[in-house]
C-alpha positions as CSV (number, residue, x, y, z in Angstrom):
1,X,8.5,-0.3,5.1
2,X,6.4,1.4,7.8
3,X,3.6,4.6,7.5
4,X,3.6,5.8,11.0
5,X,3.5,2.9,13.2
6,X,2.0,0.5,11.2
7,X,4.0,-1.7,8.8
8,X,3.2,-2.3,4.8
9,X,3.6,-5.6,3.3
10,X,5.2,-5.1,-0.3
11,X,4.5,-8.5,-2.5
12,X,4.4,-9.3,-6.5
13,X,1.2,-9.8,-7.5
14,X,1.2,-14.0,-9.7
15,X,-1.4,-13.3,-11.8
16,X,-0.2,-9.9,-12.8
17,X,1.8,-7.3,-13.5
18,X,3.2,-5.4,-10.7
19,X,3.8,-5.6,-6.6
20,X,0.7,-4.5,-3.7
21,X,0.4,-3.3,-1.0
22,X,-1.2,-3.6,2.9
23,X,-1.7,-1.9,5.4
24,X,-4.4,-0.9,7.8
25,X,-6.6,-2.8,6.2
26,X,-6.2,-1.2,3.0
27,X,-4.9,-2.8,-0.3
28,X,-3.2,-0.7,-2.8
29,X,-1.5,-2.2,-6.4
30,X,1.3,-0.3,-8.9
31,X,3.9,-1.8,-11.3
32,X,6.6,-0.7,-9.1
33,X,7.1,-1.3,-5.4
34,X,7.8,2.1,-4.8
35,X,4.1,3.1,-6.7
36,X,2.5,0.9,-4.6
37,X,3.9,2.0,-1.5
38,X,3.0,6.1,-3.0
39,X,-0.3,5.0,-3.6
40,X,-0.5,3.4,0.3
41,X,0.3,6.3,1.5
42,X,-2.2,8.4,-0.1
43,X,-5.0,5.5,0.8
44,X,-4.0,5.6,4.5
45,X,-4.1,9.5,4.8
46,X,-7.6,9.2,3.1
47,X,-8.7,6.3,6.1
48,X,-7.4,8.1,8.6
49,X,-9.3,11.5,7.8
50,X,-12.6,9.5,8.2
51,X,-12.0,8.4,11.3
């Protein structure tokens, strides 16, 4: 999967329930793969207004 040009890594999480997320040096978790990548999103848009 891919947010602009930079790619996210989806994995499952061992220890717990549910898949994360990176990207852009941002870490994002959700019980779905799909909610973690939602949740990326929304954390990237947030970095990338800082800048």
């Amino acid at each position: 999967m891919k947010i602009g040009k930079c790619e996210v890594k989806v994995f499952k999480i061992k220890n717990r329930n549910g898949y994360a997320a990176i990207c852009c040096n941002n870490l994002t978790e959700g019980k779905t793969v799909q909610q973690a990548y939602d949740r990326m999103v929304k954390a990237v848009r947030r970095t990338a207004k800082s800048r």
